[in-house]
Each structure stands twice: as structure tokens, then as C-alpha cells.
N, C-alpha and C positions, 0 to 999 in steps of 0.2 A: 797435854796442856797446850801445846803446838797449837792443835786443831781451835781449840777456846778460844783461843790469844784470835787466830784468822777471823774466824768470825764472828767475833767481836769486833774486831777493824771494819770488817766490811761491813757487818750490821749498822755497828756507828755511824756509818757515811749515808747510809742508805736510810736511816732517819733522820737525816741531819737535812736530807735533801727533800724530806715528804715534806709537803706543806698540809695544812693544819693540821697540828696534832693534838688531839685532843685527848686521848688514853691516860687511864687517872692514875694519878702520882702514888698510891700508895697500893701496897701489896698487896692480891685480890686473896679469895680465902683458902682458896686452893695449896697459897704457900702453907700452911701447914698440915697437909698432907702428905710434906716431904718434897717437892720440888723447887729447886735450889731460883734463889734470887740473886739477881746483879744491882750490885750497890754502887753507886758512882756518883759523889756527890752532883746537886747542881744538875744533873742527866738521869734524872727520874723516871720521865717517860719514854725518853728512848731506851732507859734499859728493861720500864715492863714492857714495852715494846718486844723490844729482845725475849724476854722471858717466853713473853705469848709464841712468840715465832718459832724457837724453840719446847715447846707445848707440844706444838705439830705436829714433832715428828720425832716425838717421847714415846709413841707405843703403835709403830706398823708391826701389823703381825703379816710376816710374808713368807716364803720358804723359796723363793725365787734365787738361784745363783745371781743373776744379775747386776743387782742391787745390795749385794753385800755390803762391797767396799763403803757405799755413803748410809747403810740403814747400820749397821752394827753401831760406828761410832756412835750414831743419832739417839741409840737408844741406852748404851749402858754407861755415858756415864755420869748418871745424875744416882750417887750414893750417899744422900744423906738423910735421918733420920735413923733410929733404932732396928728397923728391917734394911734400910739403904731403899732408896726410893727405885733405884732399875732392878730390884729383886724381879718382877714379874716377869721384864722381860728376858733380863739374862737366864731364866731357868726356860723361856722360849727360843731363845738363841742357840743354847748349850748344847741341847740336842740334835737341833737340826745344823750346826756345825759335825756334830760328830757322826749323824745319819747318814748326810749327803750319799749323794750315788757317786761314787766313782768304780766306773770298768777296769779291765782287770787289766791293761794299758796303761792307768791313770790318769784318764781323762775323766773330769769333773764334770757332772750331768749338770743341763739347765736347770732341770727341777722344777720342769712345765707342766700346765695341762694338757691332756688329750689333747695330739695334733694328729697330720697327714705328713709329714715329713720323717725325720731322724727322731726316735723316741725319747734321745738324750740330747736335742737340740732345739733350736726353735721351733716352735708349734709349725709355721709353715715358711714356705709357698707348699699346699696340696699337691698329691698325686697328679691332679684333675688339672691345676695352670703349669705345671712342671711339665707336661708333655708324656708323662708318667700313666700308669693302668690302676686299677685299685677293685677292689668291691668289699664293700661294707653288707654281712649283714646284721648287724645292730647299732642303730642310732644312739644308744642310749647314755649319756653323762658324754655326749660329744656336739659342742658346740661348733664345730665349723663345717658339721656334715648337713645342716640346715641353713648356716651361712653362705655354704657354696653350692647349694644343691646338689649334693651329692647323693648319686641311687643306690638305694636301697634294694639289698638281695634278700629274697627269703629261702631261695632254694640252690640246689647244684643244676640248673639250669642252665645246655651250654658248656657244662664243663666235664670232664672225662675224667672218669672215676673207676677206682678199679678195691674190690672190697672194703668199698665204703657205705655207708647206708647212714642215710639223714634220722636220728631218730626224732628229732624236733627241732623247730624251730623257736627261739627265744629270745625277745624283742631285746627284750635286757641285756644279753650275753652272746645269741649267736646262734649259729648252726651247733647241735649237740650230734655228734658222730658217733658211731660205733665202727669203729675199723676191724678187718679183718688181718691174718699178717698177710705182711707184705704191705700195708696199702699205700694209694699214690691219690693223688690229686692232680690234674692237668689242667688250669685253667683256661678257657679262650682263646680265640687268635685274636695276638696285640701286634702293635707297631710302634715299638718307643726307642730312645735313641741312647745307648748306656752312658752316656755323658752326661746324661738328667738323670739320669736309675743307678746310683751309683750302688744304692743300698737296696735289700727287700726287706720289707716290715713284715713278721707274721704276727697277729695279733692272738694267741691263744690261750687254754689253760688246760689241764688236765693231768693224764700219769699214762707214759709208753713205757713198754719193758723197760728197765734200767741197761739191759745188752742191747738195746734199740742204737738201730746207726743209720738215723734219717741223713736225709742230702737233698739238695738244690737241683735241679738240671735246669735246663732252658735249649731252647734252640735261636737260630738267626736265620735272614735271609739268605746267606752266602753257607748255613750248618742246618739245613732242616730236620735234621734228624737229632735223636736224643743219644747223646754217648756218656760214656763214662767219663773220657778226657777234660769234659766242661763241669762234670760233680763239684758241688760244694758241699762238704759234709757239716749238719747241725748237731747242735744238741739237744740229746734225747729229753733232758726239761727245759719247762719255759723259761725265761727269764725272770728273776725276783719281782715280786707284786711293787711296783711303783703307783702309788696310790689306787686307782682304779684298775689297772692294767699290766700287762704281762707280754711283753712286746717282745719277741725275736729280733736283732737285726743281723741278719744278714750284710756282710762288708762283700758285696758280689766284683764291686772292681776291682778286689785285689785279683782275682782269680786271672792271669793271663790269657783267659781266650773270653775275654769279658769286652768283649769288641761290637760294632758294627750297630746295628739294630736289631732288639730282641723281638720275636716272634712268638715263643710260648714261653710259660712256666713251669714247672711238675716239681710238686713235693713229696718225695718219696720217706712215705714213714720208719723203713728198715725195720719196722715192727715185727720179731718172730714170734710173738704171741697176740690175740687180742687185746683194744683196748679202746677205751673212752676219752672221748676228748672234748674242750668246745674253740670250736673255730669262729673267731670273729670277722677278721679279716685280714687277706695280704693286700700289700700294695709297693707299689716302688714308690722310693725314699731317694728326695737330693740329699745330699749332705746338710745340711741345717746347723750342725754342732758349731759352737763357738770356742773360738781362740783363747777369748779371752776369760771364760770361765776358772779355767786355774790358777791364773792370777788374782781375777775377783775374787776366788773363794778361799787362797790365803791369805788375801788383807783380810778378809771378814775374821778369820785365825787368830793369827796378828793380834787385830785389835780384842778380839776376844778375852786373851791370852793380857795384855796388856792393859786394859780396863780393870778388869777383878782379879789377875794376878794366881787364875786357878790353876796349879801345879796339876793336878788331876787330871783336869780336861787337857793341859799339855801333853802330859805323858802317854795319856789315852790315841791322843791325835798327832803325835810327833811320824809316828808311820807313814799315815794317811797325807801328811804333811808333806814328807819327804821322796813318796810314789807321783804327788800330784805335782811337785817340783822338776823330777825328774824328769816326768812327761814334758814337761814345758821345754825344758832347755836340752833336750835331746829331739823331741820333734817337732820343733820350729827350728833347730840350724844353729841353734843361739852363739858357739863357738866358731862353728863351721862359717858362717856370714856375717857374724858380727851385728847383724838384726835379726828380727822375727821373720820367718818366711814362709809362710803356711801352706803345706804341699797335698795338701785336700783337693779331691775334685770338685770343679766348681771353683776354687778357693784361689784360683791365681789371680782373680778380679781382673780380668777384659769382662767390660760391659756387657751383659746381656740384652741391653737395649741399643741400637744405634740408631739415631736418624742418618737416610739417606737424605745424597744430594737434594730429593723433589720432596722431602722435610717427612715422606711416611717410616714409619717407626720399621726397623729391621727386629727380628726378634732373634736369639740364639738360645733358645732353653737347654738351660746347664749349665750355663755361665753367669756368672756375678752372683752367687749364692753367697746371701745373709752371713756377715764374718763376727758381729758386735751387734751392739745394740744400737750403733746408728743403721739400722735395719731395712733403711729402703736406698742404701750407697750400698757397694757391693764391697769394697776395702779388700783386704787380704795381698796375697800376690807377695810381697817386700814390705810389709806392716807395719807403719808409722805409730799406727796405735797401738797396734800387741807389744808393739815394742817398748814404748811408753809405759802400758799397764805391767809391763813382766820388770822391767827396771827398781821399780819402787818395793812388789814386797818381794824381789830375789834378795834386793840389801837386806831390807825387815828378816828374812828368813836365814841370811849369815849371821846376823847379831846374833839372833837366838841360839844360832849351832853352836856359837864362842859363850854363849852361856850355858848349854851345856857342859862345855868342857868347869865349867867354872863351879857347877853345882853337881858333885857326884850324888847329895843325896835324893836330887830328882832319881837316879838311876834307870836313866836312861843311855843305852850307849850311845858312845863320843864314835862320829866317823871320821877320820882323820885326816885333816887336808879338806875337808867338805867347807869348813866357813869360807877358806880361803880358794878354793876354785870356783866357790860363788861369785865371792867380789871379785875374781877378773873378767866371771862373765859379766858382772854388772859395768864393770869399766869397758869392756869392748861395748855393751851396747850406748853406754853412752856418747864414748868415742866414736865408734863408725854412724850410728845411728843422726849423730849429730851433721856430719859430714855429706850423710847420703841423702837422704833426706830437707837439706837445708837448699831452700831455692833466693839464693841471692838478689834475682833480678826482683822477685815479692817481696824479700824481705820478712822470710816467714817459714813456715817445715810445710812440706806437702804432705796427705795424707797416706798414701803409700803408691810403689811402682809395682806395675801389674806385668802378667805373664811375655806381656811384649817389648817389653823395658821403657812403658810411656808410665811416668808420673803424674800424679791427679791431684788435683788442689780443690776442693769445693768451697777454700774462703772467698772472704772481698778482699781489694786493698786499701777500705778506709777503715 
């Protein structure tokens, strides 16, 4: 009701200041379709005003993480009428609250289209401006491979292969394989720099023995040879079908000798029987994933949860709830620093762009990598705004813990001390948050401090 009462206020002002209004004084016919009218004597037109403007943004259909937080409340909660008028979309919402991707970390996927980056983050920056290697071959339900001209492979051309034979090529889908055991894939000589590459993308699909134990190698300028010591071991299946695709990612920077510049790659299948597969594409991936995802995607809960009052969808998602919390406030620092501090590569935000003294652009690919969705600022580092976004539904997300305890017949279990080691993280980030981030001489919060303890302010001061 909160939410109504705001924008209301603010709507009021904001028609109070249009000049001519002309929007006619009586209820168009739509209201009886079941969307709810604002009666206000005297303020007729500004509240069909209102009505229309809330109209708007009565039925996005989107499955974007993003945009949770503002499209959920927007849509569920106009319930009145015999069916309740947001029936359409709350039975759209419901599920793709309960589907979302989250990894087995409990990090909450963007829930994007086909990109060149991190398969659970932002679409981009590609392979190809990242400083990164790639080869595609199929274009196909991939918009940014024609937006960046990206080449197109049709063959193992170039690349070193070892019992593997192309059985076709298929615009659609990819190179179709027929491996032999054992087999490997070695692509090309590259020259990229693992501080852009943090990740590898395999784009594939198919079925390797289930005792299959493929792995990663690579080599470097300084390791030109292939050892065991540098193995990254995968798994034998692809990755869950995320709309169109089925993406491996490969996390290659955890691996400590994940150094220097990489020179080759080789995908070793571990295959000890035959098998088919279809290979789309690898490529190195910055990090792209966002911070603030698991924030967003438990207000979208939240309000979910608080709109229609669904015990069901609660109980169903109260897991899913409390994996995607836990990531939050275990890896950002949330106790440990008192703010949000995102230890991503890429993610300590020093600029990746400088101008020099004689004003030509310096570049550092692999630094200032995408933190939010203000998407072209690099943020991260000491996170003004994770910090901000994780504040509001960690409170939202204590309430509800104290209401479990309160409703055994949800039965769902009570974890003990959890509402209450919420709220002291939500009290430390307000406290420190408020402290570190507050720049006196502005008169204002800077947006966060970055790997080299410089603070960044992208406001004015009027």
C-alpha cells in the first residue's frame, strides 16, 4: 500500500504541473474490465491520468532478472473483479519466479539472451572488444554475432584435432562431431590476457560416457607446453537448456596458475567410449555476471509473496530464497566489511578507460566490467549500490523468517537465529555504509570505491 500512497504523491505533482489537460473526466470503458480506478473528488483528470499511466505497465511480460524489483509490483496488484484483474499476470510471474536459473553457488542468472560474455550475465562486452578469442560456428538466434561481425566458422580449420571427425556442418546448431575416445580439440594460436578471460564458454550439446572426465588445459607464453598441473576438469553434461542454449562455463580464474597470457586451448573429452556431440562454440568470457541480481530477484519474491499472499509459491521457493541470500551476504563481505564488496574479476572497478595527459583514450581490457545495470559506469569494487540494493530485501527477507516462526502450518522449517543475524547485517550495512560512502564536501553518497581506494561520484552538485 506503501508503494500506491508514493505514487500517488508523486503522480499528483506531476499532473498538477502539466499544463493543459485535457483527459476526459469520466471512466473510459476499459474500467469494467476489472482495472481498478482512482477516485478523488474535484481531481478527476489527474487521476484518469494516473489510471492511464499506470495502464502502462499493467502487463510487461519479460523474464529479465533485472527488472524484477519495479515490473513485479507494477503488475500484480490490480485484483479486483470476479477473476481479480492481475490473474494473467501473476500466473506469468509465478513461474518464472520459481524457474529462474540459479547455479549451484546461488548466484541468480540474468536471464538474458544469447550473448558473447558470462552465459548467466550480461549479454556483453563480446569476446571480440574484450581482448578475448572466440569462433562461432552458427549464427543462428544470435543477434550480436551480426551486430559485431563476428566470423563465422564452418570447419576445424586451423585447429588440431585428435579423434575427432566433423560429420556436418549445421547453420542452425553447429559443427556435429563424432569423437573417437579419448578425443581433444586444440584450437588456434591466441594471444589474450587472463584478466579479460576470466571464464571459457563452451557452447554445446549432446551425451559423452557418463565415466567421461573431460578437462580444460591451455598453455602460456612463459608454459608452452600442455601439462596436467594447469587441468581444469568439466563436466561430462552440458549445462541445463537455458532457452536456446546450453553453455558450459568454465570459472578458468579460479585455477592458480591461471596467469600471464594464454596462448592455446584444448578440450580434452576424457571420453573412453565413442560419442556424438554438437559443438557450437568456445570462447573466452569477462565476467559479466551482476551483483545485483540476487537482490533484484528477491524483491521480485517478496512482492510476489506479498501481493497474492501465495503460501504455496512461498514454500515452494523459501529454499531457493534462502541459497540466493546466502550467496549474497557471504560473497560480497556483507559481515566481514560492513558493505557490499564484489571480489569478481573485472569487478574491483578501476576504469577501464583512462584518458591520458594528451586527452587519447588509454585502454585496460578487463577492467571496469559491467557490475548493474547502469551498464556503461563500471561500479563494483566497495558497492554503493549493491549495497543499497541488498539492504532493503535482506530486511523484507528477516520479516518473513519471523513469520515463519509464527506460522508452523506453512511447514516450513524455522532456522534459528536466521531472522535475527539478518537484521544485524542489515544494521551494519546501514551503519557502515552510510559512513563510507558519504562524501561531505558533495553533500551526497558516492557511487562506490574502487580497487585502489579512489571513490567515484558520477553526480552534479545542483
Amino acid at each position: 500500500m506503501n508503494l500506491i500512497i508514493r505514487l500517488l504523491l508523486a503522480a499528483g505533482c506531476l499532473f498538477t504541473l502539466l499544463p493543459g489537460a485535457t483527459a476526459a473526466t469520466t471512466p473510459s470503458s476499459d474500467a469494467t474490465q476489472g482495472f481498478p480506478e482512482f477516485i478523488v473528488s474535484g481531481q478527476e483528470v489527474a487521476m484518469e491520468r494516473l489510471r492511464q499511466l499506470f495502464m502502462l505497465h499493467a502487463s510487461p511480460k519479460t523474464y529479465g532478472t533485472f527488472d524484477l524489483p519495479y515490473l513485479v509490483p507494477s503488475v500484480l496488484w490490480p485484483a479486483i473483479g470476479p477473476n481479480g484483474s492481475a490473474a494473467v499476470m501473476r500466473k506469468l510471474y509465478r513461474p518464472a519466479l520459481l524457474k529462474g536459473k540459479i547455479d549451484a553457488e546461488g548466484y541468480v542468472s540474468s536471464n538474458q539472451h544469447r550473448g558473447h560474455a558470462h552465459d548467466d550475465g550480461w549479454s556483453f562486452p563480446t569476446w571480440a572488444r574484450a581482448g578475448g578469442a572466440g569462433w562461432l560456428f552458427s549464427h543462428a538466434n544470435d543477434p550480436y554475432a551480426a551486430m559485431f561481425n563476428l566470423p563465422l566458422f564452418t570447419s576445424l580449420a586451423g585447429w588440431e584435432t585428435n579423434a575427432v571427425t566433423v560429420a556436418a556442418c549445421d547453420p542452425n546448431t553447429g559443427l556435429q562431431l563424432a569423437l573417437g575416445p579419448n578425443a581433444s580439440l586444440t584450437c588456434p594460436a591466441i594471444d589474450v590476457d587472463t584478466l579479460a578471460t576470466p571464464f571459457i564458454a563452451i557452447d554445446w550439446h549432446g551425451a559423452v560416457p557418463a565415466d567421461a572426465k573431460p578437462f580444460l588445459e591451455s598453455t602460456t607464453a612463459v608454459a608452452p607446453g600442455f601439462s596436467a598441473e594447469r587441468r581444469i576438469a568439466l563436466s561430462p553434461k552440458p549445462s541445463p537448456l537455458l532457452y536456446d542454449r546450453q553453455v558450459t562455463m568454465v570459472a578458468a580464474s579460479r585455477h592458480p596458475l591461471w596467469t600471464g597470457r594464454i596462448t592455446r586451448l584444448r578440450v580434452n573429452f576424457g571420453n573412453p567410449a565413442p560419442a556424438r556431440i554438437v559443438f557450437r562454440s568456445p570462447h573466452t568470457a569477462v565476467d559479466s555476471r551482476h551483483p545485483v541480481n540476487n537482490p533484484h530477484w528477491l524483491e521480485g519474491c517478496v512482492d510476489c509473496f506479498d501481493w497474492t499472499t501465495d503460501v504455496d509459491f512461498f514454500c515452494v521457493n523459501i529454499a531457493r530464497m534462502r541459497q540466493a541470500t546466502d550467496f549474497a551476504v557471504h560473497k560480497f563481505g556483507l559481515a566481514q566489511h560492513g558493505v557490499a564488496v564484489v571480489p569478481w574479476v573485472g569487478h574491483d572497478d578501476r576504469p577501464g578507460l583512462i584518458p591520458g595527459p594528451d586527452g587519447k583514450k588509454q585502454i585496460f581490457p578487463g577492467r571496469g566490467a559491467g557490475n548493474d545495470y547502469w551498464d556503461l559506469l563500471p561500479f563494483g569494487g566497495q558497492d554503493a549500490f549493491l549495497t543499497l540494493a541488498l539492504h532493503h530485501p535482506l530486511r523484507r527477507v528477516a520479516d518473513l523468517e519471523e513469520q515463519i516462526d509464527l506460522h508452523p502450518e506453512w511447514y516450513i522449517p524455522a532456522i534459528p537465529n536466521r531472522a535475527k543475524s539478518l537484521r544485524e547485517v542489515v544494521a551494519q550495512l546501514q551503519s557502515e555504509g552510510s559512513k563510507k560512502f558519504w562524501d561531505e564536501g558533495k553533500g551526497r553518497f558516492c557511487r562506490w570505491i574502487d580497487g585502489d581506494g579512489v571513490a567515484h561520484d558520477y553526480g552534479s552538485q545542483s
